[in-house]
KOLZA-861711 format. One record per residue (C-alpha): residue in one letter; x, y, z. Coordinates in nm, 3 decimals, always signed. Example, Ala and Ser with C-alpha at 12.3 -4.5 7.8 and 13.67 -1.06 7.14 Angstrom:
KOLZA-861711
<loti A | X +1.230 | Y -0.450 | Z +0.780>;
<loti S | X +1.367 | Y -0.106 | Z +0.714>;
This chain:
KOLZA-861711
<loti X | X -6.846 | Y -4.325 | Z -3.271>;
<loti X | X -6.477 | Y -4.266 | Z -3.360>;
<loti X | X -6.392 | Y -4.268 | Z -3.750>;
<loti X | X -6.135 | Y -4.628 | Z -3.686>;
<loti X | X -6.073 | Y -4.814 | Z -3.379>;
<loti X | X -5.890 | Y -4.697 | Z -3.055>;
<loti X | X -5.560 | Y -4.660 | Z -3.011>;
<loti X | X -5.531 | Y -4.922 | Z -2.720>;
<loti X | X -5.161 | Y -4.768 | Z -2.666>;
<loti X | X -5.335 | Y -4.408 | Z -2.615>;
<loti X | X -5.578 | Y -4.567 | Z -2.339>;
<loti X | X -5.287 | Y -4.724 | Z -2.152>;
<loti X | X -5.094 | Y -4.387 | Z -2.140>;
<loti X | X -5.480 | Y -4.218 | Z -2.036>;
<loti X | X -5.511 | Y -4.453 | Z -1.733>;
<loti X | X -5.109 | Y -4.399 | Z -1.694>;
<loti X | X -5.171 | Y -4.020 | Z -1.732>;
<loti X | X -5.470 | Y -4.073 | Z -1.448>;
<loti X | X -5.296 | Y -4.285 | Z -1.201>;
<loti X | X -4.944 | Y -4.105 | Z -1.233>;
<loti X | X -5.058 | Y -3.734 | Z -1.225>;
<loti X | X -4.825 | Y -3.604 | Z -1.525>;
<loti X | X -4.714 | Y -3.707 | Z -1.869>;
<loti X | X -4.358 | Y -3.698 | Z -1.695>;
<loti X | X -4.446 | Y -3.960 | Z -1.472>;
<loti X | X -4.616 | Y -4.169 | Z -1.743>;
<loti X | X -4.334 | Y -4.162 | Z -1.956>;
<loti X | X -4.146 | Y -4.283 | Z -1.705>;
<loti X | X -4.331 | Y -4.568 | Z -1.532>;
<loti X | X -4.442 | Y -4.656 | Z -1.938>;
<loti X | X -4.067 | Y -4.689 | Z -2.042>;
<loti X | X -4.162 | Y -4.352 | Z -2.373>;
<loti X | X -4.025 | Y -4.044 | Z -2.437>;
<loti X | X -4.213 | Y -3.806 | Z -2.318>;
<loti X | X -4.286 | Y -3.631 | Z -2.674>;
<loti X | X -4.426 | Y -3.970 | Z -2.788>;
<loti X | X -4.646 | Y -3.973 | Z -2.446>;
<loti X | X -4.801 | Y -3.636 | Z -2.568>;
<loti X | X -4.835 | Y -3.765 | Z -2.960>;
<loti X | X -5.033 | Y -4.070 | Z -2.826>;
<loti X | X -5.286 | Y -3.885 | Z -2.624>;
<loti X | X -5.316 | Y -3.609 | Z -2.904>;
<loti X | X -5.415 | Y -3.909 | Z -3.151>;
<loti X | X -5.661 | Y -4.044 | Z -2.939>;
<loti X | X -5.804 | Y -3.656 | Z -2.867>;
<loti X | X -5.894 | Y -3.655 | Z -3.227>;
<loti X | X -6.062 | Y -3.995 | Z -3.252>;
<loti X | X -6.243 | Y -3.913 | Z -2.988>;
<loti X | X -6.344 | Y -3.573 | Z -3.102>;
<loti X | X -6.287 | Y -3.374 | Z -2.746>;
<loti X | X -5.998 | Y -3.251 | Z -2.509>;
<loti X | X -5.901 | Y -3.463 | Z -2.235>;
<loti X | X -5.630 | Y -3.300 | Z -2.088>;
<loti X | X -5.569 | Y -2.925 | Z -1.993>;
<loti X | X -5.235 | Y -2.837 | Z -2.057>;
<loti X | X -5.101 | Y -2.564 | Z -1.925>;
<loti X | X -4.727 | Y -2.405 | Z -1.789>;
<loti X | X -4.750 | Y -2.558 | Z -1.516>;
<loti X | X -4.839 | Y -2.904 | Z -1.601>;
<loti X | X -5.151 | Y -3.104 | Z -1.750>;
<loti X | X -5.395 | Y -3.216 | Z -1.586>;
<loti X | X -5.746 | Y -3.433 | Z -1.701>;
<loti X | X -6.048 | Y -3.243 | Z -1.824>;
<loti X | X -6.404 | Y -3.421 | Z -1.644>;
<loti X | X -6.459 | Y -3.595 | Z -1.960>;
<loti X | X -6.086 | Y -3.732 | Z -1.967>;
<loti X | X -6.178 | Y -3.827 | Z -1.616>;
<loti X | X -6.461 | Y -4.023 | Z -1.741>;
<loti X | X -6.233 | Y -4.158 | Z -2.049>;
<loti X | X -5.947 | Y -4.280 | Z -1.849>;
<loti X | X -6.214 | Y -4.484 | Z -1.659>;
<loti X | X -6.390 | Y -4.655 | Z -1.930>;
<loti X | X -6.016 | Y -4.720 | Z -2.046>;
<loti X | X -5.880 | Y -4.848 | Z -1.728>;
<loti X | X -6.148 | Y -5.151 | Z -1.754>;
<loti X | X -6.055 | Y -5.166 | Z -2.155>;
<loti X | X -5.706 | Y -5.173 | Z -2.105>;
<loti X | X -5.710 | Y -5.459 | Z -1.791>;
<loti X | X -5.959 | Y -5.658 | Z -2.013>;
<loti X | X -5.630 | Y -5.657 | Z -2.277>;
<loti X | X -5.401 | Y -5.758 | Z -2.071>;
<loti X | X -5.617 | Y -6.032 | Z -1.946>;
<loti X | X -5.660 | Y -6.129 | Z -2.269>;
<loti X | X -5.271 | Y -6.135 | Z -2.334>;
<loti X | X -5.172 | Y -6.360 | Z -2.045>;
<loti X | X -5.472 | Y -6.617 | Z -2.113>;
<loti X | X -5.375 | Y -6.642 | Z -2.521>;
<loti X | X -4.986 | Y -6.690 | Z -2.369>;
<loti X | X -5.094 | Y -6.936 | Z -2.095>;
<loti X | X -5.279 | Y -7.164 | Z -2.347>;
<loti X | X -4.968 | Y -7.070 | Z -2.568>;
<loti X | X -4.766 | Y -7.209 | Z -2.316>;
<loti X | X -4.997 | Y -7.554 | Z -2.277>;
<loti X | X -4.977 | Y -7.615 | Z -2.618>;
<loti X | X -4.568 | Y -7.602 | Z -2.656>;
<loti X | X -4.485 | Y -7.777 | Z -2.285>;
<loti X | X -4.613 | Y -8.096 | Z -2.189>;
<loti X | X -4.954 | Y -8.316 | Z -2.124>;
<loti X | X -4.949 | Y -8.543 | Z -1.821>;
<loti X | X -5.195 | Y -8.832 | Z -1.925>;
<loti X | X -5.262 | Y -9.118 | Z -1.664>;
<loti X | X -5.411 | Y -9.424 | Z -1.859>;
<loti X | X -5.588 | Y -9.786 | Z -1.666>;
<loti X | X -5.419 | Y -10.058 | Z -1.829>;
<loti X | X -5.691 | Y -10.161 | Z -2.094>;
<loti X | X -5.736 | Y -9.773 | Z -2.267>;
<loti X | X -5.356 | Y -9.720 | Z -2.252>;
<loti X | X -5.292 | Y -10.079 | Z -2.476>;
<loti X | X -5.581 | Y -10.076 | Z -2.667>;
<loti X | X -5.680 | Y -9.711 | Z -2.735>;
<loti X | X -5.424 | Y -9.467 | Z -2.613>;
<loti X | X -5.148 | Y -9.527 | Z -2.894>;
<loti X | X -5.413 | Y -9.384 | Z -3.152>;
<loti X | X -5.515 | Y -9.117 | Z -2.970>;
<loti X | X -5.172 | Y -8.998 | Z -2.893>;
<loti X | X -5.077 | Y -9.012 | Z -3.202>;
<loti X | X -5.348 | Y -8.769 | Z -3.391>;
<loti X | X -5.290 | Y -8.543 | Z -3.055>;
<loti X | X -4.911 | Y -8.555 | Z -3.152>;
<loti X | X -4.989 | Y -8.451 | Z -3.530>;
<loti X | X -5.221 | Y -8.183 | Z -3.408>;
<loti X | X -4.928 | Y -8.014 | Z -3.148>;
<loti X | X -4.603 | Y -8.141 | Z -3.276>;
<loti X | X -4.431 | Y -7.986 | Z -3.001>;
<loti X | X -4.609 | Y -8.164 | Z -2.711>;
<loti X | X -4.438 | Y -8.278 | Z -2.445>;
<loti X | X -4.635 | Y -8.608 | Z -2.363>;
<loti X | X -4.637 | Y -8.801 | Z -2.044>;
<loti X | X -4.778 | Y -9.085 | Z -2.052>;
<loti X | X -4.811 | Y -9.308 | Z -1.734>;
<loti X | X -5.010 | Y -9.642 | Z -1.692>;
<loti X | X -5.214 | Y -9.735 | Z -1.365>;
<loti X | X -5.498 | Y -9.872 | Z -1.232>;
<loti X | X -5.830 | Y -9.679 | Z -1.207>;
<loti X | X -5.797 | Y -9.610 | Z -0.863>;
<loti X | X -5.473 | Y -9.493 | Z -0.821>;
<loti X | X -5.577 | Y -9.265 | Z -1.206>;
<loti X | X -5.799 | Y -9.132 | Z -0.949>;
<loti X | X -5.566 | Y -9.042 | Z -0.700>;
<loti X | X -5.313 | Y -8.858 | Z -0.910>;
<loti X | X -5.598 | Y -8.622 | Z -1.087>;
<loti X | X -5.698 | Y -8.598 | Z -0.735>;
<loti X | X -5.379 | Y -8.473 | Z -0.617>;
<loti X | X -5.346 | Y -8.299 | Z -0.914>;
<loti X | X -5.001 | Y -8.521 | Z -1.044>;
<loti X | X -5.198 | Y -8.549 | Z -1.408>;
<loti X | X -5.400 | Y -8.312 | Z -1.582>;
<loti X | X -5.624 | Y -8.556 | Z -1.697>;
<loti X | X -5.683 | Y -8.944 | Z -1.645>;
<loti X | X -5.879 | Y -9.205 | Z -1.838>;
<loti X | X -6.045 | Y -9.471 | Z -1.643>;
<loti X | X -6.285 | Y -9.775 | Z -1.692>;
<loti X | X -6.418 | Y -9.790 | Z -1.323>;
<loti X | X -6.787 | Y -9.704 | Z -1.264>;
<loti X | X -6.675 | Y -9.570 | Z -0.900>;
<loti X | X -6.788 | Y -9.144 | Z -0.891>;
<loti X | X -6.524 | Y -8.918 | Z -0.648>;
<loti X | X -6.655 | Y -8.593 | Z -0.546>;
<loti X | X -6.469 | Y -8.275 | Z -0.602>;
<loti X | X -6.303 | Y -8.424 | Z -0.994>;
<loti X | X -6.509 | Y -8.356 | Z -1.307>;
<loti X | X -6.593 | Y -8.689 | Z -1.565>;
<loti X | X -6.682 | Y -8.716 | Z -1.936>;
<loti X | X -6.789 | Y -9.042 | Z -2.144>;
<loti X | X -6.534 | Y -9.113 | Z -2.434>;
<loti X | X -6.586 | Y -9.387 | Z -2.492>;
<loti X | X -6.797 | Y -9.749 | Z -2.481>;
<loti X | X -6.643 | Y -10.103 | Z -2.365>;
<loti X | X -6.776 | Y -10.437 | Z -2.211>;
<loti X | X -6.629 | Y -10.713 | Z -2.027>;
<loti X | X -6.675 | Y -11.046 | Z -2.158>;
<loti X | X -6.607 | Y -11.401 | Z -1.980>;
<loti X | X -6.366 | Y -11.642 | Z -2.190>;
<loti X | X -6.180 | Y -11.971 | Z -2.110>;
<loti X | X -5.890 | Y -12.170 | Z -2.295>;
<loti X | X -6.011 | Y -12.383 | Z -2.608>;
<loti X | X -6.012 | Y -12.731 | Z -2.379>;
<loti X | X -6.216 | Y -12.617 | Z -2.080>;
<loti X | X -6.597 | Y -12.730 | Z -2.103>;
<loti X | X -6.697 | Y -12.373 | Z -2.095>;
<loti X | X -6.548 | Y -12.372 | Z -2.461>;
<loti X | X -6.754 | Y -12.591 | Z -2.559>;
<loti X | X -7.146 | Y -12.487 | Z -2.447>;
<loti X | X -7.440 | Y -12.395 | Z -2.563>;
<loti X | X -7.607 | Y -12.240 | Z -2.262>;
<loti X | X -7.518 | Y -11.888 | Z -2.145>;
<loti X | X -7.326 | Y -11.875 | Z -1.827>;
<loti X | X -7.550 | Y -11.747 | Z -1.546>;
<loti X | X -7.448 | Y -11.459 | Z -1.333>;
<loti X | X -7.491 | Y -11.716 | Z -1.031>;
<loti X | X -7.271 | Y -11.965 | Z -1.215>;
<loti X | X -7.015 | Y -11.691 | Z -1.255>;
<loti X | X -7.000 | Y -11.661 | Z -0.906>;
<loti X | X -7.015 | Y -11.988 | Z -0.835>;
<loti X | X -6.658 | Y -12.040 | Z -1.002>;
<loti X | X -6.314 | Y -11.963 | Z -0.864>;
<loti X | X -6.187 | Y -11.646 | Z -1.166>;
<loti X | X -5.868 | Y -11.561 | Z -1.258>;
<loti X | X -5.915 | Y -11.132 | Z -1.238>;
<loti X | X -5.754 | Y -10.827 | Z -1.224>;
<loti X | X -5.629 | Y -10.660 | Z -0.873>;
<loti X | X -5.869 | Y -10.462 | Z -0.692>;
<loti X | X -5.851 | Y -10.102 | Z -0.769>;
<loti X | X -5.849 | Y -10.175 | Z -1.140>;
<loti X | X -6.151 | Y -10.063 | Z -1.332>;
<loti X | X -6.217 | Y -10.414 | Z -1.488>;
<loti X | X -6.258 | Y -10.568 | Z -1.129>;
<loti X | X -6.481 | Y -10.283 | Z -1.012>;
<loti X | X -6.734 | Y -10.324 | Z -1.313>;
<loti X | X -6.689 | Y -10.726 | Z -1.218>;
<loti X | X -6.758 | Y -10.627 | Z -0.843>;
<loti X | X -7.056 | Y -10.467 | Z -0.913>;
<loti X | X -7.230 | Y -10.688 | Z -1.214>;
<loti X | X -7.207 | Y -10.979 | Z -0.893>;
<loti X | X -7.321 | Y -10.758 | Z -0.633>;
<loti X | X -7.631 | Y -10.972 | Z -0.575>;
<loti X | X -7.398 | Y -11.246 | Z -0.529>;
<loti X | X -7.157 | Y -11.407 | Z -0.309>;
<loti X | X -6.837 | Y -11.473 | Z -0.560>;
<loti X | X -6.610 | Y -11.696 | Z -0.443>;
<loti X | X -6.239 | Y -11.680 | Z -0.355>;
<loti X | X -6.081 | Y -11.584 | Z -0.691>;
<loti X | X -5.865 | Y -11.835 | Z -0.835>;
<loti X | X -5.591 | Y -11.579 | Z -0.925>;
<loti X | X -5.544 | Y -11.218 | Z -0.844>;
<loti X | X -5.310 | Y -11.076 | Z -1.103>;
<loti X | X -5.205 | Y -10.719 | Z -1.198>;
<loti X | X -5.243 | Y -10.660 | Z -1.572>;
<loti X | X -5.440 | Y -10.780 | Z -1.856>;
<loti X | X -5.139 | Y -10.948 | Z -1.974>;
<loti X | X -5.087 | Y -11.137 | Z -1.703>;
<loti X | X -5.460 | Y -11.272 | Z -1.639>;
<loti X | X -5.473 | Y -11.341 | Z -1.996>;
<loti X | X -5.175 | Y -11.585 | Z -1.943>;
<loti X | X -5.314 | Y -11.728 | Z -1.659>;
<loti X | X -5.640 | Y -11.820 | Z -1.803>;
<loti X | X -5.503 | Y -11.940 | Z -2.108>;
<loti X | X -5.248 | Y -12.195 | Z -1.892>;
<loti X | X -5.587 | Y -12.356 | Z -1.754>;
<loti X | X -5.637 | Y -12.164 | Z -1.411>;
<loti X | X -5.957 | Y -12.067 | Z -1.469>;
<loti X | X -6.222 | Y -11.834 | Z -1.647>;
<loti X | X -6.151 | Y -11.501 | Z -1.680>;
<loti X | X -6.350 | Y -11.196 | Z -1.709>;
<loti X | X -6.170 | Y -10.932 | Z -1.910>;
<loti X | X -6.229 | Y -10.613 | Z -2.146>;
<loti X | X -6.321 | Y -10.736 | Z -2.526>;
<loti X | X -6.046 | Y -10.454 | Z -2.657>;
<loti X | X -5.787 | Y -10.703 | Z -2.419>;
<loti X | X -5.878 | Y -11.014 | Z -2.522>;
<loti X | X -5.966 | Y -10.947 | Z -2.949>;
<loti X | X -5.590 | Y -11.056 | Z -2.993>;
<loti X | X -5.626 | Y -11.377 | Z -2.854>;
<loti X | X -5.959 | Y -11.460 | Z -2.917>;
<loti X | X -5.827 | Y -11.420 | Z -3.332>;
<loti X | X -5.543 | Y -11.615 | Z -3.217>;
<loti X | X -5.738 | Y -11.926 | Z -3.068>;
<loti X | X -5.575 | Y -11.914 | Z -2.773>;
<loti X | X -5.905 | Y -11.787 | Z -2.572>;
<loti X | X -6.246 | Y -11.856 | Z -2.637>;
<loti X | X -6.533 | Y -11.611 | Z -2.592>;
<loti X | X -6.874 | Y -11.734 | Z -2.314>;
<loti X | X -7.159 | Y -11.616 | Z -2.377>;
<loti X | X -7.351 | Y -11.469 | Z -2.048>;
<loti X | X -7.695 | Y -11.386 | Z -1.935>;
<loti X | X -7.880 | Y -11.201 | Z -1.662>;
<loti X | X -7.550 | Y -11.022 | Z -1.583>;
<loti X | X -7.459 | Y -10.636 | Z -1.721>;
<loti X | X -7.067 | Y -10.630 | Z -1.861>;
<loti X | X -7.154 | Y -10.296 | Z -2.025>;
<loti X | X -6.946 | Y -10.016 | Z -1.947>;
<loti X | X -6.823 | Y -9.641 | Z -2.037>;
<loti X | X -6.498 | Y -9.535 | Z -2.046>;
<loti X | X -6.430 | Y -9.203 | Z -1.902>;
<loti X | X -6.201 | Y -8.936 | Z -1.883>;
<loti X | X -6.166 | Y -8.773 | Z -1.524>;
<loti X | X -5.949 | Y -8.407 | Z -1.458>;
<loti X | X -5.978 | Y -8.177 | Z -1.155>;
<loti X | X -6.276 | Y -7.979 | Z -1.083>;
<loti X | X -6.126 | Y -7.694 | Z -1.063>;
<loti X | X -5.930 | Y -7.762 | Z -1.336>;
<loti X | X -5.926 | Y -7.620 | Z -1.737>;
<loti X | X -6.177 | Y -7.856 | Z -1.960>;
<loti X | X -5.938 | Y -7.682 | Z -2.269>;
<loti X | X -5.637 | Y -7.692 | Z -2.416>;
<loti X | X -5.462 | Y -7.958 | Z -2.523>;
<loti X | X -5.635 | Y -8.168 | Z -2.258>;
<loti X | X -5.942 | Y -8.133 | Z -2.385>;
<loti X | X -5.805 | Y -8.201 | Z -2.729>;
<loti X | X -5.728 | Y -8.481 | Z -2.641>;
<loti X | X -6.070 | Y -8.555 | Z -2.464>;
<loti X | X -6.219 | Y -8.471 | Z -2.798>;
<loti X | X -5.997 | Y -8.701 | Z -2.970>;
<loti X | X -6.115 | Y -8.996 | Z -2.762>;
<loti X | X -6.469 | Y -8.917 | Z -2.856>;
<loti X | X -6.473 | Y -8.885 | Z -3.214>;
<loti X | X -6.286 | Y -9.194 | Z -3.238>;
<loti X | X -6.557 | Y -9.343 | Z -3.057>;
<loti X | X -6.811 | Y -9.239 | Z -3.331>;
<loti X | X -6.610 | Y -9.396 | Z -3.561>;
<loti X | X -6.472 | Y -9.720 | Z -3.363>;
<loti X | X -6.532 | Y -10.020 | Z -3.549>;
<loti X | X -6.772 | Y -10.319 | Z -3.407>;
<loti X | X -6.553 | Y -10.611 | Z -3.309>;
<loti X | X -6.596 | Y -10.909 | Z -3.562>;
<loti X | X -6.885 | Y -11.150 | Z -3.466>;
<loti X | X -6.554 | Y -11.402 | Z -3.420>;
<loti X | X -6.414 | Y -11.157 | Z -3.159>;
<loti X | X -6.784 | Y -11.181 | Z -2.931>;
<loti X | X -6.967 | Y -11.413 | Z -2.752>;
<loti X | X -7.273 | Y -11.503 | Z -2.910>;
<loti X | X -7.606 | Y -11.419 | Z -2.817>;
<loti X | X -7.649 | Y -11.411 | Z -2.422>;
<loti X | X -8.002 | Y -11.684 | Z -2.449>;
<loti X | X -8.013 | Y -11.996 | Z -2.362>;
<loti X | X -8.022 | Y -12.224 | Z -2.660>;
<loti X | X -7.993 | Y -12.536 | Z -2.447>;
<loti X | X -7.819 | Y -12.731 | Z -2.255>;
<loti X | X -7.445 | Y -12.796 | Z -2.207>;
């Protein structure tokens, strides 16, 4: 074993020495004089306790165990300089920019927070932040336009890689006046299908976990098709209908009085909220920092107020 660690300067101008044929030539093609091409491998001689070159007037040339050297240190030395351009590509990631793609209900409800401990953690983050629907979330990491998206659909697409972050459910609610407001009985999956809706366009994560709580059903013709939270919120609230929305969209207004939470039975509103980046894409960096982010907040996410949720979904009797 050498007394202290290798010179990995000395193995560069071995494999140099190996590849080139002279210490001339290494000097060259290594940008030294050639006196400090000769000092190197001398230095590395002694920590390795043998010759590896045969000098001699007409040149040097490798001994069998320099040979053998200058191969161990070709793998050494191209192990270094892998390790060089990884360190300066996540370098890189950490001082350019993030592409995030957010569906509607993470980017107002969640996003804000999470981009703002990111932005204390990498102050000189270049953040992108752009707000879609699930589906077309999907498309961009797809096409690789984002490096990573967060979605609320339950809809899988081969070929792109998904984590849980986080936890959500849907819950119906109607303006204070409507007769829904005002009963005792939980609304039946049936009944919810049953009942022209004011929801969310298709391709939107809240209307596929809708979709596919009433699959056994045959929903009617929605009331209103809007694009936004904001806008079905409105919508509902002017009298055109129940809506079924995310609990993080509507806690505003159900504080407010302006919506009032139904409870449901026999119907599953539950849902994860996921983050989505290309399979052949990097799970690190500042993307996954950000991943990480979503799921320790998570952990620590308060439960919304018993005011903010419909109450238990039994029937307690009749409306």
């Amino acid at each position: 074993m050498p007394d202290r660690p290798l010179d990995l300067t000395a193995l560069r101008v071995l494999v140099s020495v190996s590849e080139n044929g002279s210490m001339s030539a290494t000097a060259r093609r290594l940008g030294m004089a050639q006196p400090n091409v000769s000092r190197a491998l001398g230095r590395l001689e002694r920590s390795l306790g043998f010759r590896l070159l045969d000098r001699g007037p007409r040149g040097s040339r490798l001994t069998s165990n320099g040979a053998v050297i200058a191969d161990w240190a070709r793998e050494v030395v191209e192990s270094a300089d892998r390790l060089t351009l990884g360190a300066a590509t996540l370098r890189a990631e950490h001082r350019s920019h993030l592409r995030v793609a957010a569906s509607m209900t993470i980017a107002e409800a969640l996003m804000p927070a999470w981009l703002a401990r990111l932005r204390r953690a990498h102050d000189r983050l270049d953040i992108r932040l752009n707000v879609h629907n699930s589906k077309t979330i999907l498309d961009l990491v797809e096409e690789g336009a984002c490096d990573v998206g967060f979605i609320e659909t339950p809809i899988f697409r081969g070929g792109l890689r998904f984590a849980d972050v986080t936890h959500d459910r849907l819950v119906v609610v109607v303006p204070p006046g409507h007769p829904w407001s005002r009963r005792r009985r939980p609304v039946t999956a049936a009944e919810l299908a049953d009942t022209p809706l004011v929801v969310r366009e298709a391709g939107s994560g809240t209307r596929d976990t809708l979709d596919a709580a009433l699959s056994g059903h045959a929903p009617v013709s929605p009331a209103l098709e809007l694009v936004g939270n904001a806008a079905v919120r409105v919508g509902c609230a002017s009298g055109a209908g129940p809506a079924v929305l995310s609990e993080l969209a509507v806690a505003s207004s159900v504080r407010g009085g302006e919506l009032v939470p139904v409870p449901t039975i026999g119907i599953d509103l539950e849902r994860r909220l996921r983050a989505v980046w290309p399979g052949n894409g990097p799970g690190h960096g500042v993307a996954g920092d950000l991943i990480a982010i979503a799921r320790e907040q998570d952990r620590v996410r308060p439960v919304p107020a018993e005011a903010d949720r419909p109450s238990p979904t039994r029937s307690r009797g009749r409306p």
